[in-house]
N, C-alpha and C positions, 0 to 999 in steps of 0.2 A: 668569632674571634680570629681565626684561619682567615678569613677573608681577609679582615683587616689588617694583621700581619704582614698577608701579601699585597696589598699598597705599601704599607709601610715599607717594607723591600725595595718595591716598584721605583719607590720613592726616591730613594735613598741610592739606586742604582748609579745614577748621575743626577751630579747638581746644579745643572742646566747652565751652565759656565764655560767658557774656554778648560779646556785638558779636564773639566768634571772630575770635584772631589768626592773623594768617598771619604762618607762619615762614619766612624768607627765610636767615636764617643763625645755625645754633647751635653753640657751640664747645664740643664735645664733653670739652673738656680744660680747665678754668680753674683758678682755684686762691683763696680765702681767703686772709687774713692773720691769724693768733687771735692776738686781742688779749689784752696779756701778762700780763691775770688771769683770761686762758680757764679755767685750772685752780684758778688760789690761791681762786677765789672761786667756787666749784663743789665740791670734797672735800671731805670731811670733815676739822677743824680738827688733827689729827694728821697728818695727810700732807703739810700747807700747805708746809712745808720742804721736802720731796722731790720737787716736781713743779715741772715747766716755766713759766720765768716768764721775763720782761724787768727787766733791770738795765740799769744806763746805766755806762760809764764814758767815759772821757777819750776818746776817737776816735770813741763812737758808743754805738749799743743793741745790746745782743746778749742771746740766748739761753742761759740756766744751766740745766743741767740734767744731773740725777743720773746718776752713770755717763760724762757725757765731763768730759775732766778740765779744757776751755778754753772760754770763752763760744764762741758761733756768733755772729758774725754775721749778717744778714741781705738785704741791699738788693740785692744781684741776682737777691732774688725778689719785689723790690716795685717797679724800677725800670722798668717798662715805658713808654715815651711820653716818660722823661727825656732833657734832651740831652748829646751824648756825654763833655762833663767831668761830668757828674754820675750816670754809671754806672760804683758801687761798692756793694763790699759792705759795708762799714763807714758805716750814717748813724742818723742820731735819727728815732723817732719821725713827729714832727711837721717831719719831710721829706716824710714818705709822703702816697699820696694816703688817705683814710680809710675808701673803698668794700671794702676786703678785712675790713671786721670792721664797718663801717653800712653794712645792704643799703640804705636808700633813698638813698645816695651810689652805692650799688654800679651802683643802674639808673640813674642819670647818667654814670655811665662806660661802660656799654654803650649808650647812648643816643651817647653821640660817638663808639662805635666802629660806628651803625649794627648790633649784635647785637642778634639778637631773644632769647636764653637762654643759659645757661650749664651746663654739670656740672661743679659745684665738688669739687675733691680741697684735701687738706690742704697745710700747706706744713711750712718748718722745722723747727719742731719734734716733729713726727708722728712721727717714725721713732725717738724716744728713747723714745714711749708702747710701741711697737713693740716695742723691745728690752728692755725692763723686765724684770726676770724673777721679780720680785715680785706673785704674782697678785692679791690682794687689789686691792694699788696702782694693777697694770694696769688690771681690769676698773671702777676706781675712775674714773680718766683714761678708758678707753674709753668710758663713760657720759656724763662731764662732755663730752667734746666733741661726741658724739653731739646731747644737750640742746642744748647752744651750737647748732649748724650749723641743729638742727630750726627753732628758732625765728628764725635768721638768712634758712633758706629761705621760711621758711613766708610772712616778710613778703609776697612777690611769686613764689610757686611754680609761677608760668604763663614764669617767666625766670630763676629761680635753682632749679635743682637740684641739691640734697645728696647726694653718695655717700655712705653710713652705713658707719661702721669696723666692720669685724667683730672680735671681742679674740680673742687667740692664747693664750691660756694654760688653755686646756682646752676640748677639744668641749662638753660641757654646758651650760658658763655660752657659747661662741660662738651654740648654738642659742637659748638664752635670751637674747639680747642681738637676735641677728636678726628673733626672731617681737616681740619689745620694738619695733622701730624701724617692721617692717613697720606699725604701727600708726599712728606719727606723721606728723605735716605734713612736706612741704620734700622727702621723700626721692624717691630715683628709681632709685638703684642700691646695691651695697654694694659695701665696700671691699675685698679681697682684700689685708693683705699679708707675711702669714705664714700656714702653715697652722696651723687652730684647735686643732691635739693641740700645739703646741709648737715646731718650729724648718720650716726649707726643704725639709725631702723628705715628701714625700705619704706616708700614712699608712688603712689601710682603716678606723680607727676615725672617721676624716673623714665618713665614708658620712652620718653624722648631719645633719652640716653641710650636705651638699648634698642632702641630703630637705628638710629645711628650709627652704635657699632657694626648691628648685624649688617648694613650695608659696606661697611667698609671689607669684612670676613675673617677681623682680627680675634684672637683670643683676647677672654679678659683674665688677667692676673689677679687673685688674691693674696699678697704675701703674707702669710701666717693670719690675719687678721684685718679687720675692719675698724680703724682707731680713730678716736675723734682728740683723744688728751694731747696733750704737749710730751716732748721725751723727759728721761728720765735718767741719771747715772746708773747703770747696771750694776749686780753686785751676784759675781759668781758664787758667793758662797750660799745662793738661793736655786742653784741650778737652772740656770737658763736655758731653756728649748724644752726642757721635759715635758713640757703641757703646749707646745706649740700648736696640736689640733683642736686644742678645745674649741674654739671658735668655728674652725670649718664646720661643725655638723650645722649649728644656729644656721652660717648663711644658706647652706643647702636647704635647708627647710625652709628659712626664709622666700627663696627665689620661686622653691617649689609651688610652695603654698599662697604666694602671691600673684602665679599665673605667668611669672615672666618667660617661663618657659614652653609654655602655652603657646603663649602671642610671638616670640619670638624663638620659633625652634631651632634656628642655628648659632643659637649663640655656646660657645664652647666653655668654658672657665677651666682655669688651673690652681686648683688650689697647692699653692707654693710653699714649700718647708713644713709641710705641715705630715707629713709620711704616712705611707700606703696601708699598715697594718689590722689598722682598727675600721678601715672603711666598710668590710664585707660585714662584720660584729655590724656594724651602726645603720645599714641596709636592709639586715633584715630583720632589728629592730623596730626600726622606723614602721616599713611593711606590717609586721604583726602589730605593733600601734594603732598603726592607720585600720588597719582591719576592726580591730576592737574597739574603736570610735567613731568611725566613720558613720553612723547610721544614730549617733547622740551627740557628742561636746563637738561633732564635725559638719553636722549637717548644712551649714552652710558656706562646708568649706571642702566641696567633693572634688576629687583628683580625676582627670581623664586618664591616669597610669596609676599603676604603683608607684611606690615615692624610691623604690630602686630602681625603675627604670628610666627614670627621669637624671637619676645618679649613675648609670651604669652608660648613657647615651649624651651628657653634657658634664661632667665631672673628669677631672685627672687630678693626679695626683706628685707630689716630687716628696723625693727621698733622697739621704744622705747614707745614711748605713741602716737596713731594716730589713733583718735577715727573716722576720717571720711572715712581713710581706713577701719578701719574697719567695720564701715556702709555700704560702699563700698565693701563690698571682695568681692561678685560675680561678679562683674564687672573686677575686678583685679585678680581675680582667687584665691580661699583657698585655692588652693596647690603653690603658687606663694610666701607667706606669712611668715617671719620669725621673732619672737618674739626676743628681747635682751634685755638685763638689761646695757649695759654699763659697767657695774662694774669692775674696782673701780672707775670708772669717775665722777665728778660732776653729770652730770645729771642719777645720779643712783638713782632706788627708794630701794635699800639694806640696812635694812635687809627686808623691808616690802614691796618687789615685786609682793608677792601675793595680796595685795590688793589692788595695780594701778590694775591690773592683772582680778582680778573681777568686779572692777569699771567697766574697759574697755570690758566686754565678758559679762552682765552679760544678753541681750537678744543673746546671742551667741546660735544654739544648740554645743549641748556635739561633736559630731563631726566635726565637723569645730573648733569648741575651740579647741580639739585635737592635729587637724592639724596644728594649726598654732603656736600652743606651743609647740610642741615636734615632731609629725610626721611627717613633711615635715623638719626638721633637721635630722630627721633620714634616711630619703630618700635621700637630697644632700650631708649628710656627714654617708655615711654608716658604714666607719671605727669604727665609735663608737658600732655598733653591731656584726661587721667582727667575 
C-alpha cells in the first residue's frame, strides 16, 4: 500500500503540462447534463423522432423518449447548490446552472467548489440509449454522445474527464467503438453499462471486448450498476442510493469467476457510486465461501487467487460521504479509494465540498487524505496528466 501511495504522489507531483497543476481534489464521480439536442442534432435525419430529446410542458422540461411511455423529468440531477424550496424534480431549463452542457461555465463551477478535475458520467437520459434494442439506432446515439462529451472534454482535458459509453448491441461494433474513442480528445475512462453481446450476464464471446480495452490501458467504469431496462421516474420518497452497491458484489464475482481476470490482468474497474465501506465485510466473505466450496458445488470452477485478491489488485471504489470507509481504509486499501462530489446531483455537497471533505479526513494523515482525493484518480485515470 506504501509503495503505491508513493506513485500516486509521484504522480500527482506534476501534470505533465505547461506551469504543471497540482491536484488537490478530483471527484472521481460527476455527471454532465446533455443538452436536449445532444441527439436530434447529431443522427441521421430518420431517427431525429426516435431519440432522446427535451420538451417543455406545463410543470417543467422533461425527457421523451422512445420505449418509456411518460416524460422524465429531471432536476434532482441538476439541483446541486440549490436552496431547499427549490429542490425538485420537475423545473425548466433555464433554471439550471449551464456548466453540465458549456465546459467553460463547467470550470467556474469547479472553480467555486475549489475542484481541480472531474470524471464525467452521463445522466438522465443514458439509460434509454442503453436499453434500445434497436442496433442500428443504438450504435447511432452511442456515437452522437461519444462526439458530444469528446469535444465538451477536450475544451479543458487537464479538469474534465470523459468516460466514453461503450454500446451493448454486439461485441464487434463495442470493440470498434472502443479502439474509435481510444483515439479521441477529452477521454480517460470507458463506460461499462451493459455487457457488449447484449443483456446483464457475462458472456465468453465478451473476451473481445476486453482484449480491446486492455490494449488501449483505459479503466472500465461501472456506474452503480449493470442495467439492461428502460429509465424510470424516480421517487425520493423510496430513498435513492441506499442500496446503490448491491450490484457491485454480483459483477466482482462475476468477472472473477469467469476468468476475465485471468486472461486479461490488467484491466482495472471502478466501481462508481457505489461506496467503499462494505467492500472489506464482502472480501472476506467471499474468501471464507470460496474456501468452504471450493473442493464441492465449485469444483469446476477453481480460482488461481483468492476472490480478495483478485478484488484487492483490479477493483476501486468511489464515495460520496462514508465515514466508516474511511475509518476503515486500511482494511480496504488507500489506494482502492475514490472521492466524488456527485455534482450536479442531489446528493451534491457544491459549492462546499471542502468541508464534508474535512469533516470526513480530519484524523486522516496528509497522505492517505492525498490519495484518496486526487492521487489514486490520477493513477486509474492517467489521461488527465498524459
Amino acid at each position: 500500500m506504501v509503495a503505491n501511495i508513493e506513485r500516486t504522489q509521484a504522480a500527482a507531483a506534476s501534470s505533465g503540462r505547461p506551469g504543471g497543476r497540482r491536484y488537490r481534489l478530483i471527484s472521481a464521480d460527476s455527471h454532465v447534463t446533455e443538452p436536449g439536442d445532444l441527439w436530434t442534432s447529431r443522427v441521421d435525419a430518420r431517427f431525429r423522432d426516435r431519440v432522446p430529446r427535451i420538451e417543455r410542458f406545463e410543470k417543467g422540461d422533461a425527457w421523451v423518449m422512445e420505449g418509456v411511455p411518460r416524460p422524465i423529468a429531471f432536476g434532482f440531477t441538476v439541483c446541486a447548490g440549490n436552496k431547499p424550496e427549490d429542490l425538485r424534480d420537475w423545473m425548466f431549463v433555464e433554471e439550471m446552472r449551464g456548466g453540465g452542457w458549456d465546459p467553460s461555465l463547467r470550470i467556474g463551477e469547479l472553480d467555486a467548489d475549489n475542484v481541480d478535475a472531474e470524471v464525467l458520467f452521463p445522466n438522465r437520459p443514458w439509460q434509454s440509449v442503453v436499453a434500445n434494442q434497436d442496433p442500428e439506432l443504438h450504435h447511432a446515439m452511442v456515437r452522437a454522445y461519444n462526439d458530444w462529451l469528446s469535444a465538451y472534454c477536450a475544451y479543458a482535458p487537464d479538469r474534465l474527464g470523459g468516460v466514453a459509453a461503450i454500446p451493448n448491441r454486439g461485441v464487434r461494433e463495442a470493440v470498434r467503438e472502443v479502439e474509435r474513442v481510444a483515439q479521441m480528445p477529452g477521454f480517460v475512462g470507458l463506460l461499462l453499462s451493459c455487457y457488449p453481446h447484449g443483456d446483464t450476464r457475462i458472456s465468453p464471446e465478451d473476451d473481445d471486448l476486453w482484449r480491446a480495452i486492455e490494449q488501449t490501458g483505459m479503466p472500465i467504469a461501472i456506474h452503480i450498476l449493470l442495467n439492461d431496462q428502460m429509465p424510470f421516474q424516480l421517487d425520493a420518497r423510496k430513498l435513492p442510493g441506499t442500496v446503490h452497491f448491491y450490484d457491485a458484489p454480483k459483477r466482482q464475482l462475476e468477472l472473477i469467476f469467469a476468468g476475465v481476470l485471468d486472461r486479461f490482468p490488467s484491466l482495472q474497474f471502478v466501481m462508481t457510486e457505489v461506496d467503499c465501506g462494505w467492500t472489506s465485510y464482502f472480501a472476506e466473505q467471499a474468501d471464507d465461501n470460496y474456501m468452504r466450496h471450493s473442493q464441492a458445488t465449485l469444483k469446476d470452477r477453481q480460482l488461481q487467487r483468492m476472490p480478495s485478491e483478485y478484488m484487492r489488485d483490479h477493483f476501486l471504489y468511489t464515495f460520496i460521504t462514508d465515514m466508516y470507509g474511511i475509518a476503515n481504509r486500511h482494511r480496504i486499501g488507500v489506494d482502492r479509494m475514490l472521492w466524488s462530489n456527485d455534482y450536479p446531483h442531489i446528493t451534491s455537497d457544491w459549492p462546499q465540498s471542502w468541508k464534508t471533505v474535512n469533516a470526513q479526513f480530519a484524523d486522516v494523515p496528509e497522505d492517505e487524505k492525498h490519495a484518496i482525493l486526487a492521487g489514486n484518480a490520477l493513477r486509474v485515470y492517467p489521461r488527465f496528466i498524459a
